[in-house]
C-alpha positions as CSV (number, residue, x, y, z in Angstrom):
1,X,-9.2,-21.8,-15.1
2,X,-6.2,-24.3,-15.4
3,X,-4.6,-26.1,-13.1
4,X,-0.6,-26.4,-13.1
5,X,1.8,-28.0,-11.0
6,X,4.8,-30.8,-10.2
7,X,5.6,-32.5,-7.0
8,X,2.2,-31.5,-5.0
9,X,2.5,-32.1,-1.9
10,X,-1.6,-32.7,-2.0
11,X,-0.6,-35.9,-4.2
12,X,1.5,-37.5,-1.8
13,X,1.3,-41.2,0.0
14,X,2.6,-39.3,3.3
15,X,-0.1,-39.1,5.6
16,X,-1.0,-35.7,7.0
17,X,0.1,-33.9,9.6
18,X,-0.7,-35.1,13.2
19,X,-4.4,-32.6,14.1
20,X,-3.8,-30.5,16.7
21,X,-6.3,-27.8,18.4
22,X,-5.6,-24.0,18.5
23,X,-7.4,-22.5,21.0
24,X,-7.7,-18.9,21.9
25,X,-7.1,-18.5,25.9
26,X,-7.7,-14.8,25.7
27,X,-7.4,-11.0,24.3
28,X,-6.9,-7.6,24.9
29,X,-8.6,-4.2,22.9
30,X,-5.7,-2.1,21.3
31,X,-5.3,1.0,23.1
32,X,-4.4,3.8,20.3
33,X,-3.8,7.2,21.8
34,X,-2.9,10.3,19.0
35,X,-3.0,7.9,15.6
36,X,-5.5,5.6,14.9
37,X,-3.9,2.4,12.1
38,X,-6.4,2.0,9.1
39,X,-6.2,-1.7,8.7
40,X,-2.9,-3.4,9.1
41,X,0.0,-4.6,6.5
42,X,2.3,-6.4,8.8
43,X,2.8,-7.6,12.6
44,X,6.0,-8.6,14.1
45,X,6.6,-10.2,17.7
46,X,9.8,-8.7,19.4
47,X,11.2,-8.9,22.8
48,X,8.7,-11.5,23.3
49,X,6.5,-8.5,24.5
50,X,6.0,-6.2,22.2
51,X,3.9,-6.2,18.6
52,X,4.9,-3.8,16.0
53,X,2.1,-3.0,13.6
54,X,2.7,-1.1,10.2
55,X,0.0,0.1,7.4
56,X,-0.5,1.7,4.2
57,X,-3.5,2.7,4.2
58,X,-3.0,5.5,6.8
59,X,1.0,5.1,6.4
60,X,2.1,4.7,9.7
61,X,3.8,2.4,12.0
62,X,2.7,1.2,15.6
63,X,4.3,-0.5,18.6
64,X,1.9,-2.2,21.6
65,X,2.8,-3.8,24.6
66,X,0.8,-7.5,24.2
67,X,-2.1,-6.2,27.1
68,X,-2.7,-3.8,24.4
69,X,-1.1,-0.8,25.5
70,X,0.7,1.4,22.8
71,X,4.1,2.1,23.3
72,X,5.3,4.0,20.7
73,X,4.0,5.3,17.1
74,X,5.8,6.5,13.2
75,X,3.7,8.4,11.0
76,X,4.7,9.5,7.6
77,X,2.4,12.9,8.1
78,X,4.2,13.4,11.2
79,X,7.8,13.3,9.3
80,X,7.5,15.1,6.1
81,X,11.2,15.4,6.1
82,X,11.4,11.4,5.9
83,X,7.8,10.2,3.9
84,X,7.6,6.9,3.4
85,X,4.7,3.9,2.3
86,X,5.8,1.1,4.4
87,X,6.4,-2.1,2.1
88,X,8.0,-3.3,5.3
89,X,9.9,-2.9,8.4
90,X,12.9,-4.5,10.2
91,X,13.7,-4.5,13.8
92,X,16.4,-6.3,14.1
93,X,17.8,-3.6,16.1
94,X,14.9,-2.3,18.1
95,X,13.9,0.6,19.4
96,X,15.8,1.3,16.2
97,X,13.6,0.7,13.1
98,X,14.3,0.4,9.3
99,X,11.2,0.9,7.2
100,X,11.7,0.0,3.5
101,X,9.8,2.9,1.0
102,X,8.9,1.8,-2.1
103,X,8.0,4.9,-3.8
104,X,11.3,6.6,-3.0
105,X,13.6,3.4,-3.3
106,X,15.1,4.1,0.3
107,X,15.1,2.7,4.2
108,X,14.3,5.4,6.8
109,X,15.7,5.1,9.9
110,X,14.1,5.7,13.3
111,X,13.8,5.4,16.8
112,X,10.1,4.1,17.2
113,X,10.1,4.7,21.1
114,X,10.7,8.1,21.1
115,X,9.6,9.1,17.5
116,X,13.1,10.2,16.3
117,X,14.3,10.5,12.7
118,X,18.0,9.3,12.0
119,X,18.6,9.2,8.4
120,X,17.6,8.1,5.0
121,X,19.7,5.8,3.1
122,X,18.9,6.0,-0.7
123,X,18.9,2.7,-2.6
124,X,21.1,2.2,-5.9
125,X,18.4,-0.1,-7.4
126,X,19.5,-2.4,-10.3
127,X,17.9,-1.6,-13.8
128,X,14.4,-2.6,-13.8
129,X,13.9,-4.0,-10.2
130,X,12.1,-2.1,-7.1
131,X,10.9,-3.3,-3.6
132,X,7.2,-4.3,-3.4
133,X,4.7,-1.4,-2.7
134,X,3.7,-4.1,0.1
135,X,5.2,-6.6,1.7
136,X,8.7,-7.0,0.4
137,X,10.8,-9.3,2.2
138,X,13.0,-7.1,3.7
139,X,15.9,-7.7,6.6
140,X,18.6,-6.0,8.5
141,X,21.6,-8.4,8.4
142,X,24.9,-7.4,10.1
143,X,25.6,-4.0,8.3
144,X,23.8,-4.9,5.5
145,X,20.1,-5.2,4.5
146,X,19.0,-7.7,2.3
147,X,15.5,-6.5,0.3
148,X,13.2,-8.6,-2.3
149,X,12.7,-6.9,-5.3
150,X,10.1,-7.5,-8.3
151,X,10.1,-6.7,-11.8
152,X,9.3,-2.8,-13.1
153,X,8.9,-3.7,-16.2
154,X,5.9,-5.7,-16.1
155,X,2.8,-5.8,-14.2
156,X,2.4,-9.3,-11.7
157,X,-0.5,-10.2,-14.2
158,X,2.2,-10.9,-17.1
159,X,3.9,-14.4,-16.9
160,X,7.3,-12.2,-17.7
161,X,7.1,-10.6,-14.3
162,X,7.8,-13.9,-13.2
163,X,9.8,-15.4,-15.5
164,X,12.2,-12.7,-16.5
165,X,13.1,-12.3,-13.1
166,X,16.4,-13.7,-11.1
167,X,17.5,-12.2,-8.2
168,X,14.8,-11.6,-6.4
169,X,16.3,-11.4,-2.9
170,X,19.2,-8.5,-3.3
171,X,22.0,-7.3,-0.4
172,X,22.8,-3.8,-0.1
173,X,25.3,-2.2,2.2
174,X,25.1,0.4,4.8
175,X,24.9,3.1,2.0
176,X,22.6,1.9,-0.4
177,X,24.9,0.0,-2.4
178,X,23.9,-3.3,-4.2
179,X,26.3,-6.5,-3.1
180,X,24.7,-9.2,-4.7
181,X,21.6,-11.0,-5.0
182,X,20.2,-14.4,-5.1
183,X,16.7,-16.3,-5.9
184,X,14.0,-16.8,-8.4
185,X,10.5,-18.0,-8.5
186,X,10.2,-21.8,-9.1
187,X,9.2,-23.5,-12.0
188,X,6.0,-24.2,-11.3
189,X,5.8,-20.5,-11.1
190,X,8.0,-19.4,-14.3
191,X,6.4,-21.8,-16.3
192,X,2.8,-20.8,-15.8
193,X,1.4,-20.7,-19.3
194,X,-1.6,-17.7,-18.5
195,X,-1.9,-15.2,-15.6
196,X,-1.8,-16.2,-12.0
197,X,-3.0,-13.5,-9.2
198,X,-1.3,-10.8,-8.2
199,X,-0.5,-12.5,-4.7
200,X,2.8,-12.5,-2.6
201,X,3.7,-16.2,-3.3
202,X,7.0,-15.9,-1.2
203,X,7.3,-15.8,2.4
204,X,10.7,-15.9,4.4
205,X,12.4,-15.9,8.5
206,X,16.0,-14.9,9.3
207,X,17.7,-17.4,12.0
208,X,21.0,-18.5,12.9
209,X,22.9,-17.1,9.9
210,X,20.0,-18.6,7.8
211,X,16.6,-17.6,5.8
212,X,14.6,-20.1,4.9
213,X,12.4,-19.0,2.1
214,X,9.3,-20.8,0.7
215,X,7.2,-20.5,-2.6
216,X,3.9,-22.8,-1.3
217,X,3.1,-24.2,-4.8
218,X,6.5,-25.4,-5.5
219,X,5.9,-27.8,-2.2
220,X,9.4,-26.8,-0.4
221,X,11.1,-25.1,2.7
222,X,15.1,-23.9,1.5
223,X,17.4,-23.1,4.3
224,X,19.4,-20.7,2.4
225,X,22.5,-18.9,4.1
226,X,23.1,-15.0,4.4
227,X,26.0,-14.7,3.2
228,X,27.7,-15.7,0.1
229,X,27.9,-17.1,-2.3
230,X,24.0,-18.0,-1.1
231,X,23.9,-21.7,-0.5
232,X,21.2,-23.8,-0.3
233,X,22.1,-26.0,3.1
234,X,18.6,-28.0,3.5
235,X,15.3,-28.4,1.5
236,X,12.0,-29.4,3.6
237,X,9.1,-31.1,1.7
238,X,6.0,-29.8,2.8
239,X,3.4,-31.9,4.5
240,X,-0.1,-33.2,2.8
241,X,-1.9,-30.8,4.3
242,X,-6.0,-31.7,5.4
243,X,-7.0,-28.1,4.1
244,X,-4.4,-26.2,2.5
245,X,-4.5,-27.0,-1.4
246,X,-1.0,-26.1,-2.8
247,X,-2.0,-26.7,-6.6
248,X,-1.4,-23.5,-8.6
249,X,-4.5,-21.9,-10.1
250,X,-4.7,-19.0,-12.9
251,X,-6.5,-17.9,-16.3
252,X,-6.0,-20.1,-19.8
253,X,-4.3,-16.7,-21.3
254,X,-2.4,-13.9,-20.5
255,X,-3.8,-10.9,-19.0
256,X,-3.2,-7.8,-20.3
257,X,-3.7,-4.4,-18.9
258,X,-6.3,-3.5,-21.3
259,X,-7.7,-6.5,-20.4
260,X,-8.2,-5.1,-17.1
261,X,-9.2,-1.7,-17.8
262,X,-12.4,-3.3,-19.5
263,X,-12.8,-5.3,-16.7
264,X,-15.4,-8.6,-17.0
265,X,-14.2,-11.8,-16.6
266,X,-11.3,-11.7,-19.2
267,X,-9.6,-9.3,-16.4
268,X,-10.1,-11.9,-13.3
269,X,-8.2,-14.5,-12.1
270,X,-8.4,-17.6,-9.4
271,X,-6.9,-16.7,-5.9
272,X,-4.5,-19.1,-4.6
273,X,-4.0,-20.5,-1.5
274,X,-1.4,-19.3,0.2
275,X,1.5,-18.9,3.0
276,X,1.4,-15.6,4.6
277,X,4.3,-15.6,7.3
278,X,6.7,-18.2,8.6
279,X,8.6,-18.0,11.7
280,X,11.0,-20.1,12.7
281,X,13.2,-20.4,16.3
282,X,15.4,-23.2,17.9
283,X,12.6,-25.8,18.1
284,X,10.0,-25.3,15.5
285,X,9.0,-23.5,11.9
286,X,5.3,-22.2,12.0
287,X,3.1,-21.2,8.5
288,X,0.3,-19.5,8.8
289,X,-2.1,-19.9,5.6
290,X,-4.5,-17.7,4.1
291,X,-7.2,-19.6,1.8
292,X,-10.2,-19.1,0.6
293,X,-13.6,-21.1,0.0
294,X,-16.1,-19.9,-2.2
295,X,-19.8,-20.8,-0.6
296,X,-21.9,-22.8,-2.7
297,X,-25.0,-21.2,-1.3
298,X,-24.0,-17.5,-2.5
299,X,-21.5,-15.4,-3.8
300,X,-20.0,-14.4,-0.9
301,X,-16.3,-15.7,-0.1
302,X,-14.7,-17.0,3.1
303,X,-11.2,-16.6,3.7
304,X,-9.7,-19.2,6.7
305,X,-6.5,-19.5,8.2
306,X,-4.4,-22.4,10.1
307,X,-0.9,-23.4,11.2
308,X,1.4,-26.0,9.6
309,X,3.7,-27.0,12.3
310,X,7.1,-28.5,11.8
311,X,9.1,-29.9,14.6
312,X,12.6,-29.8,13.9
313,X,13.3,-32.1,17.2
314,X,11.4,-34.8,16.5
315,X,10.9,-34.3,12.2
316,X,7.1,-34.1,12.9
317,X,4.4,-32.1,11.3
318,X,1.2,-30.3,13.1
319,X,-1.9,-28.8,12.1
320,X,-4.5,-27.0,12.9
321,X,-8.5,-26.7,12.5
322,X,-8.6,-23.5,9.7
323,X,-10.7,-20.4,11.5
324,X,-12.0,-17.7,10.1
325,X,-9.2,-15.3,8.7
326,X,-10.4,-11.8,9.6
327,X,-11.4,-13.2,13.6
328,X,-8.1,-14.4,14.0
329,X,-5.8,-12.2,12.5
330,X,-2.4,-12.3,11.4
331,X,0.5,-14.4,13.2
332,X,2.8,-11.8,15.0
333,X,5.2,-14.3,17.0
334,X,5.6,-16.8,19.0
335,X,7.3,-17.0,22.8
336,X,7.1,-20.5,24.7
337,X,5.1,-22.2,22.9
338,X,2.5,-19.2,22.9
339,X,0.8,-17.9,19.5
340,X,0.3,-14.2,19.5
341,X,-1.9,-12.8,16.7
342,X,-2.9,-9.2,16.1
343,X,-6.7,-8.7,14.5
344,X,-6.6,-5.3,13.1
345,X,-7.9,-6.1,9.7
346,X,-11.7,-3.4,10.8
347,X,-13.9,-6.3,8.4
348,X,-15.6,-7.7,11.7
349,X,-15.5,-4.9,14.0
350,X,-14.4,-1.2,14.7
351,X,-11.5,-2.4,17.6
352,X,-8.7,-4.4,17.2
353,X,-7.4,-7.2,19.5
354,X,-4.2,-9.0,20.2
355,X,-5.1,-12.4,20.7
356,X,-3.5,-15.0,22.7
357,X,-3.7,-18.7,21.4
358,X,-1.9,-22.4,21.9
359,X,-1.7,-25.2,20.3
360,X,-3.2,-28.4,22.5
361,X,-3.6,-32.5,21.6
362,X,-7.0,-33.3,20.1
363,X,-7.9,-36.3,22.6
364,X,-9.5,-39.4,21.1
């Protein structure tokens, strides 16, 4: 293992942010009726009462009212004349969805209340790029849609997936039709001399006529606007973070794929900490973190989770206590200043929960 990085925010004189405690006020079983979700991929907050749950594993797309109620449900069995794998979703105009397909290269459009297929709209890909099979940033702009793509020709284990790639974040129009695009990885990333895991090392909000995008490692928040010519308007330095280690970890060499079909330790590489969703509104950004700690007693791996907090009011960060990953569950949204997070991830238990949580001053 190597380590490789510049500008770490772990390495800086700042002190860290201000501890704050998460605490979980309470939660309500999922109610499924005709389809149950095998794990989840993604959860999204919307109309500050609804949750909208997609996965791959049983490809299918869910809405819930936060007591837990289901509201409405997508199935790919259920729509052969529309199949999709949902890399992502978009509902910027809900009860209208858009749910990018990697496998087909298109966005299929439905009404998720009433389980309604619209239309398909067929991506004109450029040469050697395609969404994510999951989790492609992926957002409904105006008439347009805006989709991250990666690089076809090489698997995420080869340092040219990375470094070969520009234009990572690409427009399209209401037909399918590439615009433009914009973004690459950072440095840190690009210049990696060996394999890093395949992980998603990207994560990205839409507000205001604004993404912000960040890469962890590279130690940065870019506010970057939506339409072009794609201007970076502000750059956040992440915090020193208590727990969340932002140096980049990976193998001394390049993995190849017949490393990997032999398998061993030649075919393995270090996970990374990481960022797995940031949301931002008028007030605040939030980060939730996915990291992992190996324990020194046994094999077995724990994966924890906590916020990073920026208020935009005051220029202050927040953190949070890490909890166990798979009993908290993923970040959905936030409305006044409370946390919703869907558990659906079946490691811990056979239900799933949405969970209601805020964030409160650690007294002295």
């Amino acid at each position: 293992m190597i380590l490789f990085g510049c500008k770490n925010p772990s390495d800086s004189d700042t002190p860290s942010p201000t501890l704050v405690e998460m605490v979980v006020v309470d939660s309500s079983i999922v109610k499924e009726k005709n389809y149950f979700l095998n794990g989840q991929l993604e959860s999204k907050l919307i109309q500050d009462s609804i949750i909208v749950v997609s996965s791959i594993k049983s490809p299918g797309i869910s809405s819930f009212h936060i007591n837990g109620d289901e509201l409405g449900q997508i199935t790919a069995k259920n729509h052969p004349e529309a199949p999709f794998i949902p890399s992502s979703f978009d509902l910027t105009d809900y009860p209208i969805i858009y749910i990018l397909d990697r496998k087909r290269g298109v966005i299929q459009k439905f009404d998720l209340e009433n389980n309604f297929y619209f239309k398909s709209i067929k991506l004109k890909l450029p040469e050697g790029k395609a969404p994510k099979l999951a989790l492609s940033k992926f957002k409904k702009v105006g008439d347009n849609f805006f989709v991250e793509l990666e690089n076809s020709f090489f698997d995420a284990y080869d340092p040219n997936y990375y470094n070969d790639l520009n234009k990572m974040i690409y427009s399209f129009d209401s037909l399918g039709n590439p615009i433009d695009g914009f973004l690459q990885y950072p440095k840190i990333i690009k210049d990696y001399p060996g394999s890093i895991s395949a992980q998603n090392y990207l994560v990205s909000s839409h507000l205001n006529k604004y993404f912000l995008f960040s890469f962890p490692h590279e130690g940065l928040i870019s506010r970057i606007s939506d339409s072009f010519p794609f201007e970076v308007s502000e750059q956040i330095m992440l915090p020193k973070s208590r727990y969340f280690n932002y140096q980049l970890v990976g193998s001394e060499r390049s993995i190849s794929s017949e490393d990997m079909m032999a398998g061993g330790e030649l075919a393995s590489t270090p996970l990374n900490h990481n960022f797995i969703k940031i949301i931002e509104n008028d007030e605040k950004i939030y980060i939730q973190t996915w990291m992992i700690e190996q324990n020194s007693f046994s094999a077995e791996r724990q994966f924890f989770t906590h916020l990073i907090i920026y208020d935009k009011i005051q220029k202050l960060w927040y953190e949070n206590i890490p909890r166990l990953f798979f009993e908290l569950g993923h970040l959905a949204g936030v409305a006044n200043d409370t946390l919703y997070f869907f558990e659906g991830n079946l490691r811990l238990n056979d239900e799933k929960y949405i969970k209601r949580a805020v964030l409160r001053p650690i007294e002295d």
